[in-house]
N, C-alpha and C positions, 0 to 999 in steps of 0.2 A: 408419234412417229408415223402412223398411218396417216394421221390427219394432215401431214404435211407432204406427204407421196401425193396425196390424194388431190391436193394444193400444188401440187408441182407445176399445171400449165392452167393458165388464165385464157378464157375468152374477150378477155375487154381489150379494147381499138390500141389503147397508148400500155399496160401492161409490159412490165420488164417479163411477164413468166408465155408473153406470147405463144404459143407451139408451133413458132419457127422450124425449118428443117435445123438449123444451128444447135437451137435449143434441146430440140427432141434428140438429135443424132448424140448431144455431150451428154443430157441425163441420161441415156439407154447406156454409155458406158460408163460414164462415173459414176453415178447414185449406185448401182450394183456393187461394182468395184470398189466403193468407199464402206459399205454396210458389210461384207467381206471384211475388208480390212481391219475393222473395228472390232466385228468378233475376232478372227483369228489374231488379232493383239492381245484382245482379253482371254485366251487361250494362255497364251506365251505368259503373261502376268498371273494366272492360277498357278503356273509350272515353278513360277520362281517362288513361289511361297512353299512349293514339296520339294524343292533341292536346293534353295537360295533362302530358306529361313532367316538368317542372321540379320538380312539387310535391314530388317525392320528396327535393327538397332544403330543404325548412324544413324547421328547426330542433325539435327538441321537448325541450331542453332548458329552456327556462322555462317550465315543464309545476307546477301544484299540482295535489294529488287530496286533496278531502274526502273520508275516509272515518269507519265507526262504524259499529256496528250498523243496522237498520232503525230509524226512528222515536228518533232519536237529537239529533236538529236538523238532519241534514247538507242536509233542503231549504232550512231557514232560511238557514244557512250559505253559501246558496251563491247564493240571491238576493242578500242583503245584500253579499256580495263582487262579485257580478256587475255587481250595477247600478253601479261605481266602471268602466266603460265607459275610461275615457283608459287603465287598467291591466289588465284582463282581457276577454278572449274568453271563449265560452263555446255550447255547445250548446244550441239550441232542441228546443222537440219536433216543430215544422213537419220542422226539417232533419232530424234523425234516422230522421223515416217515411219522409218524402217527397223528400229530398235530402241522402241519405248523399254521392255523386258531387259534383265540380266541376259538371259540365253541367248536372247538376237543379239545382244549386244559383242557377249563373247564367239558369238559365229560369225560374223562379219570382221571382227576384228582379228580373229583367225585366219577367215578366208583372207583377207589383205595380208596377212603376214605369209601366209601361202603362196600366194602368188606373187607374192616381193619376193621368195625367194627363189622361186623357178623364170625368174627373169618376165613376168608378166608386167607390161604396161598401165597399173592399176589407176596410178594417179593424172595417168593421160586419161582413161577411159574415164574417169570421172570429171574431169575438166571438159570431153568434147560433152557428157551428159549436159554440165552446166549451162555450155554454151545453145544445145540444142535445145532445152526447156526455159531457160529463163533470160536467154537472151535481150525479148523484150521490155524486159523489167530495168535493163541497164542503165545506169542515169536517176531512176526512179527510186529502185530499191533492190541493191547491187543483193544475188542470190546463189548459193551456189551448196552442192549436198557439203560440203569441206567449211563451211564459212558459220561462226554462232547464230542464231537465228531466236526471236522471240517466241515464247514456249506457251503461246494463244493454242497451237497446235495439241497441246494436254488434253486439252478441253470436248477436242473433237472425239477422242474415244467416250465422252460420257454422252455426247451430241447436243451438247450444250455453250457449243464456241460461237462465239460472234461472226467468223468465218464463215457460218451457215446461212449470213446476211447474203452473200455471193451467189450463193446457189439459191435462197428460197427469199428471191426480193418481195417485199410489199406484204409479208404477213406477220400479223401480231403477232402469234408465238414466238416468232426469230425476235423480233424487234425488241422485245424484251431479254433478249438474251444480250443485248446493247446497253442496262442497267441491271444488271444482276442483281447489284445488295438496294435496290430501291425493292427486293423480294421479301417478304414479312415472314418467308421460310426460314427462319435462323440455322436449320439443324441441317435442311438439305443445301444452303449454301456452305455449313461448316463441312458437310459432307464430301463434295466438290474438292475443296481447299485441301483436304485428308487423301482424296485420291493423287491431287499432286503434289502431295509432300511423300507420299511413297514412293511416286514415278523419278521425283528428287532424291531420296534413297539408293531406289537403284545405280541412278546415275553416280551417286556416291560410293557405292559398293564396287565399282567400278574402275569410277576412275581418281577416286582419294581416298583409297585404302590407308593411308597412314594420317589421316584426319588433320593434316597440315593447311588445308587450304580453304578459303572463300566461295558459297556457291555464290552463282551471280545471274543474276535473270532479268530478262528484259521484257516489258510485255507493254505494249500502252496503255492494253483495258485494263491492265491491273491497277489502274487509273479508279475505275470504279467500282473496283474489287478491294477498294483500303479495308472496308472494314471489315469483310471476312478476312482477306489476308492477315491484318495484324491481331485477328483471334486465333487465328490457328499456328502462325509465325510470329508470339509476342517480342519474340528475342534479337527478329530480325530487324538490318538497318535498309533505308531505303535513302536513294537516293533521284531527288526530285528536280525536271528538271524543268526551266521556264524558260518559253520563247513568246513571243507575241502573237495571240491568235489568227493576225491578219496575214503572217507568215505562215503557219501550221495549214488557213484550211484551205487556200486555194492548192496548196503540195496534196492535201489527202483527199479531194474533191478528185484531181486528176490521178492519184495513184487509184483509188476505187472505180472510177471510169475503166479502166482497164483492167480491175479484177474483177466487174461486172459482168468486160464484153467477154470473157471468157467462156460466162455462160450462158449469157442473153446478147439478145438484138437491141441494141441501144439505137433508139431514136434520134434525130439531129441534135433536139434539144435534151438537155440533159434535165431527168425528171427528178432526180435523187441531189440537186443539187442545191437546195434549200434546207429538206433533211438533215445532209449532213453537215451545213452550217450550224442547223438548231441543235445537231447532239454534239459538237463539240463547244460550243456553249455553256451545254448544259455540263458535259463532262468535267471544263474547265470550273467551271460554279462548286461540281461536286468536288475537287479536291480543294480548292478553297475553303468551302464547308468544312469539308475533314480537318483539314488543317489549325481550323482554329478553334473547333471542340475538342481535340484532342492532345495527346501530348504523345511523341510518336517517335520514334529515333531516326530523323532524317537530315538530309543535308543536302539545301537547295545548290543546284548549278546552272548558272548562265551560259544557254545555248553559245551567244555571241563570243563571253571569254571561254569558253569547251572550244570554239575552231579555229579563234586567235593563238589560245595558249594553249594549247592541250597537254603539254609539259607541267607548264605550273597547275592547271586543273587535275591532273595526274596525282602531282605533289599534295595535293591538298585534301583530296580523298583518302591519300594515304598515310597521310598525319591523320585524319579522321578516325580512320581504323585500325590507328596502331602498327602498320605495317612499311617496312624499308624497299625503299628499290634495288633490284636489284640490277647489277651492271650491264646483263644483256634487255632485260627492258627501258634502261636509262637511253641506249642506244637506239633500242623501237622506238622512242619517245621524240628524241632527236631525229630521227629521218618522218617523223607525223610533222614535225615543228615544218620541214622543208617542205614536207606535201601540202602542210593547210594555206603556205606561205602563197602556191603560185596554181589550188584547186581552183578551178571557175567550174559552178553545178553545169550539167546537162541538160536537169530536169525542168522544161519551159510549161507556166502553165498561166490561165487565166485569172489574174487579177478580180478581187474582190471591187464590184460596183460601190460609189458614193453610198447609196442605200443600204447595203450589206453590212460595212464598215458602220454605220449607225448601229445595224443593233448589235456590234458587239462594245456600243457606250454607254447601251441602253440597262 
């Protein structure tokens, strides 16, 4: 931890950790603000184990995890399964910042029913927050506190998330937090795994008190995380999802350009953009790898038929897992079939060079 405070700004010419006025002004309030937040979270998470004991006893065996490279569908994915509500739970972005714990969870969820009922505009305020924060994400990777979001964000309370790429570019210790189970630590990756299968409890204790439904998580690095994941989750099914890498990286090239400049001075050229050609590469290699030394409960889905059909893709996950539709998500399903029919993306970005497209033949 010290050693990457200490790492925070670089003196070299081309350096993403430059100490720009940009840079300097965002660490001096974030990095404080974020190291705050992470203890007083694990505050709230000792509180729930002296009045919330029980949680430790759901169940996390009807557990699915979308996983796939970045920019793969798995957000699509994980809407269109979410919203079938009688059959899955699932992670918000509100809860994830704001209420990892039982207690925040049942305070906010209070405080909204509060002010729903003295006539407070709660669900406008949270709609102009979305539009005021994530506005520019629009197109790219639609965000909003109301909206499910991938649960990378777990991670950040151990300070061990790949998110940490953003804020401390170009140092090996993050970089490594980009191949987690290439780590020969067996016990402290299972350990990891264990704290989010708690924080998955919680969320169960919560909001599937009557043990009816599917958790469902989306994460792309859980891409590289198969094999702590399916030690710690042997019961859980996954579903995997394949797109063409020449599609995936120029989308995640340009969504990272922008989760970059957030906190750095980006140069004309882009210096991270070979990088992250080579680690989705490599990511892709690694779940193929997995794939075929293992024997694993998953079931592949084609990007292409998930935006043409996502009705019968629907259908087909849910013969998978034993589970019926029901009438009001037959109808969500039906007005996705009209939206995928006449979507054109927003998200424009720079095609991968002749050269590039080599080596991923290579």
């Amino acid at each position: 931890m010290l050693k990457l405070i200490f790492n925070t700004f670089s003196l070299q010419k081309n350096s993403l950790r430059r100490p720009t006025f940009k840079r300097v002004a965002v660490i001096i309030v974030v990095l404080p603000l974020l190291l705050l937040h992470i203890g007083w979270t694990h505050l709230f998470l000792f509180l729930d184990i002296l009045f919330f004991p029980k949680f430790h006893l759901k169940s996390t065996e009807k557990a699915v995890f979308i996983v796939g490279v970045p920019r793969s569908g798995t957000s699509f994915l994980l809407n269109l399964m979410a919203n079938d509500k009688a059959n899955f739970t699932s992670f918000k972005l509100w809860e994830l910042v704001f209420a990892p714990s039982i207690i925040q969870k049942k305070f906010w969820l209070g405080m909204a029913w509060v002010l729903d009922k003295i006539g407070f505009p709660f669900l406008q305020v949270l709609s102009f927050i979305d539009k005021l924060f994530f506005k520019k994400l629009k197109g790219i990777h639609d965000l909003g506190l109301q909206t499910f979001e991938e649960d990378e964000l777990v991670y950040l309370y151990l300070f061990q998330s790949a998110y940490l790429m953003f804020i401390f570019p170009e140092l090996e210790d993050i970089h490594r937090l980009l191949y987690p189970d290439n780590s020969d630590n067996l016990d402290k990756r299972v350990k990891q795994q264990q704290f989010y299968k708690s924080l998955i409890k919680r969320h169960l204790y919560v909001f599937n008190q009557n043990e009816d439904k599917y958790f469902l998580s989306k994460n792309p690095i859980h891409a590289i995380r198969l094999e702590s994941l399916t030690t710690v989750f042997p019961e859980a099914k996954y579903l995997l999802l394949q797109r063409p890498l020449e599609k995936t990286i120029p989308s995640t090239i340009s969504l990272n350009k922008h989760l970059y400049s957030l906190f750095c001075t980006l140069p004309i050229e882009n210096p991270l953009r070979q990088k992250t050609i080579k680690m989705l590469i490599e990511w892709h290699q690694f779940i193929q790898n997995f794939d075929a030394k293992n024997d694993w409960q998953r079931l592949e889905i084609d990007f292409n038929n998930m935006v043409k059909s996502p009705f019968s893709e629907a259908e087909k996950i849910h013969h998978w897992l034993r589970l019926s539709l029901t009438d009001d998500y037959k109808n969500y399903l039906r007005k996705q079939v009209k939206f995928s029919k006449s979507y054109k993306s927003r998200h424009h970005y720079k095609r991968l060079t002749e050269a590039e497209i080599s080596l991923l033949e290579n």
